[in-house]
C-alpha positions in Angstrom: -10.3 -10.7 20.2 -10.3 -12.8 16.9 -12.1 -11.3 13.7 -14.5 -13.9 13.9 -15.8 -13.6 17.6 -15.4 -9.5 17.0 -17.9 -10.1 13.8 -19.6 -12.7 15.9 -20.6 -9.8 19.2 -21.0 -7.7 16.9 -23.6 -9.1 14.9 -25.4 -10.7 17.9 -25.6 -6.7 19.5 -27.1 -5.7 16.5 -29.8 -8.1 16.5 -30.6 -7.7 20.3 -30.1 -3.4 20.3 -31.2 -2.9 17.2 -34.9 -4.6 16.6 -36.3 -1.9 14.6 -33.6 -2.9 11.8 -36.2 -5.1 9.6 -33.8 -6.4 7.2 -31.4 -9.7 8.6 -28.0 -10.4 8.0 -27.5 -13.0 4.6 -24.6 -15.6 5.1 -23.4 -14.6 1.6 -22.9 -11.3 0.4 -23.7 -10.5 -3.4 -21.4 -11.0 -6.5 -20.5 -7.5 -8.4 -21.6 -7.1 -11.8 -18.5 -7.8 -13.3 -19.1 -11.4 -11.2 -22.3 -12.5 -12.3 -22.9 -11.2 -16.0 -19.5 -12.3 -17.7 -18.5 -11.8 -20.1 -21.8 -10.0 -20.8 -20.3 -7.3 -18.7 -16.6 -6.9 -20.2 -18.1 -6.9 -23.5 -20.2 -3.8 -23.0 -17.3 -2.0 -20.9 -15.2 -2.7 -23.6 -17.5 -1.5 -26.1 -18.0 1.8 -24.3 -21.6 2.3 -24.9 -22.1 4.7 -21.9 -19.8 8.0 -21.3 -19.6 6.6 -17.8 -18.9 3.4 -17.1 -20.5 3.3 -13.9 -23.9 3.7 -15.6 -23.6 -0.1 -16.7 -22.1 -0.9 -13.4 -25.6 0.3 -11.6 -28.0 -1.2 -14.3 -30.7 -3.6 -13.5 -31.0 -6.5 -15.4 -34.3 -7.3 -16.7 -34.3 -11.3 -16.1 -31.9 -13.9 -14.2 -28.4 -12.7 -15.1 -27.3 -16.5 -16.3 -30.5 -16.7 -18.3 -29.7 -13.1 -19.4 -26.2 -13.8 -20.3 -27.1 -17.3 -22.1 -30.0 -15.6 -24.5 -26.7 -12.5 -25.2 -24.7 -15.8 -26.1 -27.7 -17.3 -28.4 -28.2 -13.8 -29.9 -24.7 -12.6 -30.8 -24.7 -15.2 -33.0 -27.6 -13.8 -35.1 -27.2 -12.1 -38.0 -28.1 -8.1 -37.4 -27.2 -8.3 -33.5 -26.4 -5.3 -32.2 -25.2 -4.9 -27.9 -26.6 -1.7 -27.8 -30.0 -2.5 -28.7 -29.3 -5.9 -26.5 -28.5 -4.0 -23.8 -31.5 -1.1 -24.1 -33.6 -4.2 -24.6 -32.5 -6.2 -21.2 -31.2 -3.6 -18.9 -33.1 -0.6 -17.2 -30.4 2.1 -17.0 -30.3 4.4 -13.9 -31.9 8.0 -14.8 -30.6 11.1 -14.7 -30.4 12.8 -11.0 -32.5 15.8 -11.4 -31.7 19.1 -11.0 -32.7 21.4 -8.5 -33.4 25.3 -9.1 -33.3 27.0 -5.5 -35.7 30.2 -5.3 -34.4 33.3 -6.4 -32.7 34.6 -3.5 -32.2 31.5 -1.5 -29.3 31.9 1.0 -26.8 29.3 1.2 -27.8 28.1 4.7 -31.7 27.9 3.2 -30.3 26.1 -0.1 -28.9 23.5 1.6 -31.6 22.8 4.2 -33.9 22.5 1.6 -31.4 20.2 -0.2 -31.9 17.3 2.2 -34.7 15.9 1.4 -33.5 15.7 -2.2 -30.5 13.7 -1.2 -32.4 11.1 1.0 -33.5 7.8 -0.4 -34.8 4.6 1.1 -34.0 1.4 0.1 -35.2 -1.2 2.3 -35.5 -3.7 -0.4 -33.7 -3.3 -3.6 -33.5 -5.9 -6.6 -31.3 -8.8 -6.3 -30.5 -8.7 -10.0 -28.9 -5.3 -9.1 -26.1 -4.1 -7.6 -27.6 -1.8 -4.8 -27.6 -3.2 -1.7 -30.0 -2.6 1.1 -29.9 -0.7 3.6 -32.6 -0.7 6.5 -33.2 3.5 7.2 -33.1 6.2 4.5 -30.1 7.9 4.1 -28.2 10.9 2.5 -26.4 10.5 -0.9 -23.7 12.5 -2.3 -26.0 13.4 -5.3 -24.7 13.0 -9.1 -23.7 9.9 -10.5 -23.1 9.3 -7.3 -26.6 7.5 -6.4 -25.8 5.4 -3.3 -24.5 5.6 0.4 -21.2 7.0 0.7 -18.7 5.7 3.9 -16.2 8.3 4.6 -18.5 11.4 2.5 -21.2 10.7 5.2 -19.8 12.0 8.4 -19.3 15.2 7.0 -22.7 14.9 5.7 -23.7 14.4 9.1 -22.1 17.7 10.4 -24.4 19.1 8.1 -27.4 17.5 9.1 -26.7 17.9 12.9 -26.5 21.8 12.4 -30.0 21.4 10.7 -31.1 20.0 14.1 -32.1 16.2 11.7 -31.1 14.0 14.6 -33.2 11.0 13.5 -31.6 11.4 9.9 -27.9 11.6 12.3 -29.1 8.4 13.7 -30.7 6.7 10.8 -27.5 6.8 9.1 -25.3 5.3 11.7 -27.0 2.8 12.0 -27.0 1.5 8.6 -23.0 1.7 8.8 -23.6 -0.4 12.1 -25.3 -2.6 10.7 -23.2 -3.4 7.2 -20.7 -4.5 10.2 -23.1 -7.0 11.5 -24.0 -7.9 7.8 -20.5 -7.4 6.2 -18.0 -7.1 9.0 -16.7 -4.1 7.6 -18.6 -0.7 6.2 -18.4 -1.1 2.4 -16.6 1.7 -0.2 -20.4 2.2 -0.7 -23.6 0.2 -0.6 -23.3 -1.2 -4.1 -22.0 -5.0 -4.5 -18.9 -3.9 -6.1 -17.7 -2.2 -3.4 -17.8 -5.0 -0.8 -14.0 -5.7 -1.3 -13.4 -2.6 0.0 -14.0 -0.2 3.0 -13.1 3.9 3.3 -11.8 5.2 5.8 -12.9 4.7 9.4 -14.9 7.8 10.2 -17.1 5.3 12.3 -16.1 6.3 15.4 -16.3 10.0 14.8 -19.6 9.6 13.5 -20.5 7.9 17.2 -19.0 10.9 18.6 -21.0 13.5 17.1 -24.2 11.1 17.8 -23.1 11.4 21.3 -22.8 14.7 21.5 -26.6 14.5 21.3 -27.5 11.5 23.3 -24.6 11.3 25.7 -22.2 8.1 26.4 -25.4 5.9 25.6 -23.9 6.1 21.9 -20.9 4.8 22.9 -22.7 2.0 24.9 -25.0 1.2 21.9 -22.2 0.8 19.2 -19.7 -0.7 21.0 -19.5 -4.2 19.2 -19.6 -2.6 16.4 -16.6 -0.3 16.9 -14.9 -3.2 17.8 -15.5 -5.5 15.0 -14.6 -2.3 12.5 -11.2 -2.6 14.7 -11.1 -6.5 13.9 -11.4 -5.9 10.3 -8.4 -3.4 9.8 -6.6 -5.5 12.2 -7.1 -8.9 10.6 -4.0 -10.3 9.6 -1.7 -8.4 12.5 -1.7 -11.9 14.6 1.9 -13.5 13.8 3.1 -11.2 11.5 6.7 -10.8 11.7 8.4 -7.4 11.3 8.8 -5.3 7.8 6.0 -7.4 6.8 2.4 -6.8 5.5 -1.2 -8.8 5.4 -4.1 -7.1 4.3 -4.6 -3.4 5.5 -2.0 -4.3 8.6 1.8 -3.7 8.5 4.0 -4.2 10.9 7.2 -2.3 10.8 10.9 -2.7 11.7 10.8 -1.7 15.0 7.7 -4.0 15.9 4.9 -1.0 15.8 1.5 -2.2 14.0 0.1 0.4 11.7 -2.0 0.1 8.8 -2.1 0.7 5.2 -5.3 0.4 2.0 -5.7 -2.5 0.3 -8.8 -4.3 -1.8 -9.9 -8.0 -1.3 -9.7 -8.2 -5.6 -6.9 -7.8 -7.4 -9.2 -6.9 -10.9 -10.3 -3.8 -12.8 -12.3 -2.2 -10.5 -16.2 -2.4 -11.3 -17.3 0.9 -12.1 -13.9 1.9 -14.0 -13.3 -1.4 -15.8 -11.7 -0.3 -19.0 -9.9 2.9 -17.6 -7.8 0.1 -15.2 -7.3 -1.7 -18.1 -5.8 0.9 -20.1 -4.0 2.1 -17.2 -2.5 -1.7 -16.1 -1.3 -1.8 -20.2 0.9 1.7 -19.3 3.1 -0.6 -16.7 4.3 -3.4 -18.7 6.9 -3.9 -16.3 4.4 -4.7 -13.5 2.2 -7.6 -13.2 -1.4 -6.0 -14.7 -3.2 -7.8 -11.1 -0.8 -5.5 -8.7 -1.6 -2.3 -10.7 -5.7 -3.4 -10.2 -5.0 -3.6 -6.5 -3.0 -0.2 -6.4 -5.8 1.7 -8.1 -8.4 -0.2 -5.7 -6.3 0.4 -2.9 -6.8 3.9 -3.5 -10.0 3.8 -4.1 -10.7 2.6 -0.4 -8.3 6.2 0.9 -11.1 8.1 -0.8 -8.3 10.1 -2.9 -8.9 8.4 -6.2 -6.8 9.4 -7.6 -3.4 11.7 -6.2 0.5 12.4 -6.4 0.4 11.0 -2.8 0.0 7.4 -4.5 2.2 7.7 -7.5 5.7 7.1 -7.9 5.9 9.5 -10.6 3.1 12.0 -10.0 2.3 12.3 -13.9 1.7 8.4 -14.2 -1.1 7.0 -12.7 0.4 3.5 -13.7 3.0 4.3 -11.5 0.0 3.7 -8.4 1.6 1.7 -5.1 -1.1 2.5 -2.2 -0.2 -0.9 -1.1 3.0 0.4 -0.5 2.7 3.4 2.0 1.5 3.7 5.3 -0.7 7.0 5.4 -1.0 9.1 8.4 -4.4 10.1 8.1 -5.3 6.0 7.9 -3.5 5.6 10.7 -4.8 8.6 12.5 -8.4 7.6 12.1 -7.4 4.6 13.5 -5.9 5.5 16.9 -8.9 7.7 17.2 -10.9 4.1 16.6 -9.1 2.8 19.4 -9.4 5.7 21.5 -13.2 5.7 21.2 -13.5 1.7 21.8 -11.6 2.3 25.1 -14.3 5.1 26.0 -17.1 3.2 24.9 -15.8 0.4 26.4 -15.3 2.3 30.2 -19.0 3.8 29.5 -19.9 -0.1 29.7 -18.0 -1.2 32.4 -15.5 -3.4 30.3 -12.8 -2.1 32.1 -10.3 -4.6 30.9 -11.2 -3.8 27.3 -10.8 -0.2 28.2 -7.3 -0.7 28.9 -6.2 -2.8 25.9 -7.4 -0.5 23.7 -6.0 2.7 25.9 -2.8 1.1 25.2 -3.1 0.1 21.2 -4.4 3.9 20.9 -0.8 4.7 23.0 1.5 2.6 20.6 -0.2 3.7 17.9 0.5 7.4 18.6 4.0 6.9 19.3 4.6 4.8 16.0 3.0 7.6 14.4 5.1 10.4 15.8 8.3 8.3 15.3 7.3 6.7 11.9 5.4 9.5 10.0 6.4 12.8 11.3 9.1 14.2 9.2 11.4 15.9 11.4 13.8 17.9 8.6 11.2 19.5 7.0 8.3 20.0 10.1 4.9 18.2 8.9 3.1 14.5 8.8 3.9 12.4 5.7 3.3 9.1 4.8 5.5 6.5 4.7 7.2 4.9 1.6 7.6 1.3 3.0 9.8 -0.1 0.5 12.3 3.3 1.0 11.5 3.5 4.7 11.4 6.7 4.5 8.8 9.5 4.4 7.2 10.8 1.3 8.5 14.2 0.5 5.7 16.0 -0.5 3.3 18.0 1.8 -0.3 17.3 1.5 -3.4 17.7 3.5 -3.6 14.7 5.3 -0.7 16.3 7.4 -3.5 17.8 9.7 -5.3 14.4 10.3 -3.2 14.0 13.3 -4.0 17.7 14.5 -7.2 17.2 14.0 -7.6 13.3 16.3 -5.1 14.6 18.8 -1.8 13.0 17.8 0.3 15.8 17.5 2.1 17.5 20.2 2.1 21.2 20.6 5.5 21.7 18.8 4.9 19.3 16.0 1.1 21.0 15.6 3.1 24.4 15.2 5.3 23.4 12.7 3.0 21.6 10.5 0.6 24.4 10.7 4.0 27.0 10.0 4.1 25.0 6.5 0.7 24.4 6.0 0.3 28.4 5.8 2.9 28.7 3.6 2.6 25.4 0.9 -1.4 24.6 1.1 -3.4 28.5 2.1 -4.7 29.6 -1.3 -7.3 32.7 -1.7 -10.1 29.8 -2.0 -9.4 27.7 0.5 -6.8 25.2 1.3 -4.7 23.0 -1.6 -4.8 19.1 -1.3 -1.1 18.7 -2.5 1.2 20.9 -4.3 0.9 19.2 -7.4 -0.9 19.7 -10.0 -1.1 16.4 -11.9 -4.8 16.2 -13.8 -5.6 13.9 -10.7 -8.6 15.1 -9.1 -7.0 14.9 -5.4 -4.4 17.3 -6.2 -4.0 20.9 -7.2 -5.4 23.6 -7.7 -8.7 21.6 -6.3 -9.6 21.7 -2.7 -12.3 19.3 -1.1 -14.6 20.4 1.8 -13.8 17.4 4.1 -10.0 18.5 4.0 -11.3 22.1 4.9 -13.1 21.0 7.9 -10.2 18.4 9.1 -8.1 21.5 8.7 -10.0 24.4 10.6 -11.4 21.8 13.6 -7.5 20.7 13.4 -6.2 23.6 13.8 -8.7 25.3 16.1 -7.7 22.4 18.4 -4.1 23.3 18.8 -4.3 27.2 19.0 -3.9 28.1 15.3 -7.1 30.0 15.5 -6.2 32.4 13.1 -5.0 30.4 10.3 -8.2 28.1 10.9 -9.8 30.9 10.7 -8.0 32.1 7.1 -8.7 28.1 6.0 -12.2 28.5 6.8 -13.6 31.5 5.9 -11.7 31.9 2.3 -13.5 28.4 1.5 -16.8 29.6 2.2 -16.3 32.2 -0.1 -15.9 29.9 -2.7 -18.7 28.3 -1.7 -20.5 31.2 -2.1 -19.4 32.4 -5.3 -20.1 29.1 -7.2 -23.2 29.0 -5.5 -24.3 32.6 -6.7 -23.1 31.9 -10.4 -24.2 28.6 -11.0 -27.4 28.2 -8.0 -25.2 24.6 -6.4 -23.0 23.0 -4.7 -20.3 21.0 -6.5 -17.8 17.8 -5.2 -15.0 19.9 -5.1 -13.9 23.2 -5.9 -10.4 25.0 -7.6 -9.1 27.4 -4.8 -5.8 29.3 -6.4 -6.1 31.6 -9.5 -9.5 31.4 -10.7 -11.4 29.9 -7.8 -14.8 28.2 -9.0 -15.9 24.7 -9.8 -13.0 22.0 -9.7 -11.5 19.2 -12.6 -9.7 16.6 -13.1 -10.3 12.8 -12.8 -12.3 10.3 -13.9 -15.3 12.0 -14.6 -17.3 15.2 -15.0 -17.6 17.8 -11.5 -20.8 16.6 -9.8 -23.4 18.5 -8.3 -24.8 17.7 -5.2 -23.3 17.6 -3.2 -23.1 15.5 0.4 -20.3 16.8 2.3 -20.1 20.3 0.8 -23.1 21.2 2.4 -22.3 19.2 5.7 -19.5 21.4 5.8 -20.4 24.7 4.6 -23.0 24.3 7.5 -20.4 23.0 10.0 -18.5 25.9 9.1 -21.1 28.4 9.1 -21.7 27.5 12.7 -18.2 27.9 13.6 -17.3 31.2 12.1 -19.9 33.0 11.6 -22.2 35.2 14.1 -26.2 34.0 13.9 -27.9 35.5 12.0 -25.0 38.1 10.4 -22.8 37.6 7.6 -19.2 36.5 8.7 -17.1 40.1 9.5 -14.0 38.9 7.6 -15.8 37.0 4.5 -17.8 39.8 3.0 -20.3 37.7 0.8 -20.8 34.7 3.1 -24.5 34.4 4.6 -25.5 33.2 7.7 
């Protein structure tokens, strides 16, 4: 099926399933910031009034951006001006998030439930001077300067509110994501018009799975356009595309196999980072400054922003080529996409549907254990497409394919072999062996990569090392949470375990998917109502 007639069912589902969703699809999507005040908005990024450059990024201007930008181009000229004052003046600048002090002897479990309702916001309508974008139910946000919708954070966030038995809030939430792919065709970075170039990646599907697990294969029935058009979209660009070439988020390699790879619709500093790409594009003079943008965007869509995996030379973030690697957790999400469009599709009776996607799920899982399985040294890797050969560093996305069912039982036993002895730390488990300054790299581990690992694992037998994965993380958890009273994005787990760094900006508290997982993984290794046996300090 073509993108357009995948966008085209989807959409039309939407409206007919869905007629609780007040707000209607637009026929043209807003402009970023960057878009629609220049060079208003360079001027100020440039000037760095704000720590954060994302604070200017999520400003509301006060009057008709063109009118705005005219009356900046009438008062510059004016003796005294000053763009500070110009901004304070015509901007209302997001606030502070605001902290909150759990009760003296909160548990962890009781911390986060009460959490929730501190992270949910609602935003059916939203100014279209801004750049939030709508979205029709409330929804859970990461918390920090991170004041919007989240793609790939919010299924873990999900596990979280599942375990807290918030079904509607489950619900709520996926369908927003379905419908940004009737509005947008594709699930945004974030809902914030600068991230419309870009998607994360496709925990759709696995979000419909855990609703089903609820509501049973009327999930799969309900969201099946949907699933399909977020297939269309990573897929567009596959049709004619000759071998060892890429379009878009598709590549096809030598031997024929389609698999898939990030990538940005822009080719500019990205929004919300505008004059760290700048300075970062001016550290590769030998590469065109547009390719380094789409690199650093590219990444930006993997969710690691930013990591070794990435980089040519793991100290130099100018050295970025995400365009140029085919990653197996990508690629893993994506089979289990297809997977779940063929089950949603039988739950429908589309049998013919069923089948075609049964047998993309099928090549996709023998490109992937021909193309990104290292065989010398026994673990999942991404592919270097202009080497054509697998990167040689071990990172956490190795378990992606444990974790969607990918691996066989020998290639899950090895990976997990070297997994146990590269990644285990006394915190938790490492996100690659390098320790760069990049915040997707050591010594910091990341809760989603925790529960990828221990479900992963679990699934193939490894229930002792899951076990090790899981339980030392939730320690950590713990012990942050008893020093400091929160949650944090991500956490160091070797040497001195606590709050993690590195990055573009400051740890944030919060936070979404540590709490979707410490509850996930509370239910999983822990006895109700009891501390775990093997973790000491960790509460029920």
């Amino acid at each position: 099926m073509s993108t357009r007639a995948a966008f085209a069912s989807a959409l039309l589902f939407g409206l007919l399933s869905t007629p609780a969703l007040a707000l209607q699809p637009s026929t043209s999507p807003p402009s970023p910031p960057d878009q629609n005040w220049q060079p208003l908005f360079q001027q100020v990024q440039r000037a760095h009034l704000f720590p954060d450059q994302k604070t200017f990024a999520d400003a509301l201007p006060k009057s008709d951006p063109v009118a705005l930008v005219a009356e900046w181009q009438r008062a510059r000229t004016q003796p005294g001006f000053d763009l500070g004052t110009f901004v304070g003046e015509h901007f209302t600048l997001p606030g502070e998030a605001a902290t909150y002090v759990p009760p003296a002897g909160q548990t962890l479990r009781a911390h986060i439930e009460t959490l929730w309702p501190h992270l949910t916001r609602s935003t059916p309508d939203v100014d279209p001077n801004g750049s939030l974008l709508p979205l029709p139910k409330p929804y859970v946000v990461p918390g920090g300067r991170f004041r919007e919708v989240y793609y790939w954070d919010s299924y873990f966030t999900l596990l979280g509110l599942a375990s807290s038995g918030r079904w509607e809030q489950v619900r709520d939430m996926v369908d927003n994501f379905a419908w940004q792919l009737d509005q947008y065709g594709h699930i945004p970075n974030g809902n914030r018009s600068y991230y419309l170039s870009r998607s994360q990646p496709p925990f759709f599907s696995l979000m419909v799975d855990l609703l089903a697990t609820h509501e049973g294969d009327a999930a799969y029935q309900r969201y099946l356009p949907q699933l399909r058009a977020e297939h269309a979209f990573w897929m567009r660009g596959s049709e004619g595309l000759a071998a060892g070439a890429a379009r878009e988020r598709v590549v096809r390699m030598n031997d024929g196999s389609l698999l898939n790879r990030y990538w940005d619709a822009r080719a500019v500093p990205r929004t919300e980072s505008w004059t760290d790409d700048l300075a970062t594009a001016a550290k590769a003079p030998q590469r065109a400054p547009s390719q380094v943008y789409r690199d650093l965007r590219a990444g930006a869509e993997s969710g690691w922003d930013f990591s070794s995996r990435w980089l040519v030379h793991p100290a130099e973030l100018s050295s970025i080529h995400t365009t140029q690697i085919v990653p197996v957790d990508l690629n893993s999400l994506l089979f289990h996409l297809e997977k779940t469009v063929a089950r949603a599709a039988r739950a429908s009776g589309e049998r013919a549907v069923s089948r075609d996607f049964e047998r993309m799920a099928k090549q996709r899982r023998e490109a992937i254990n021909a193309l990104l399985w290292d065989e010398r040294q026994g673990w999942y890797a991404d592919r270097d497409m202009e080497r054509g050969t697998p990167r040689p560093a071990l990172t956490a996305a190795a378990l992606f394919p444990l974790w969607l069912d990918v691996a066989s039982p020998a290639q899950a036993k090895r990976t997990a072999q070297a997994v146990e002895l590269q990644l285990l730390r006394e915190g938790g488990l490492l996100t690659t062996t390098e320790n760069t300054g990049q915040q997707w790299d050591a010594p910091n581990g990341w809760a989603p990569l925790q529960w990828v690992a221990v479900d992963g694992l679990q699934r193939y037998g490894q229930d002792g090392l899951a076990r090790q994965v899981g339980v030392r993380f939730l320690r950590t958890v713990q012990r942050v949470y008893e020093r400091e009273g929160k949650l944090v994005e991500k956490y160091v787990v070797e040497g001195e375990v606590g709050g993690g760094g590195g990055g573009e900006y400051p740890l944030q508290d919060g936070f979404g998917w540590s709490n979707g997982v410490a509850l996930a993984l509370l239910d999983r290794l822990c006895d109700p109502g009891r501390k775990c046996a093997d973790a000491g300090d960790v509460d029920r």
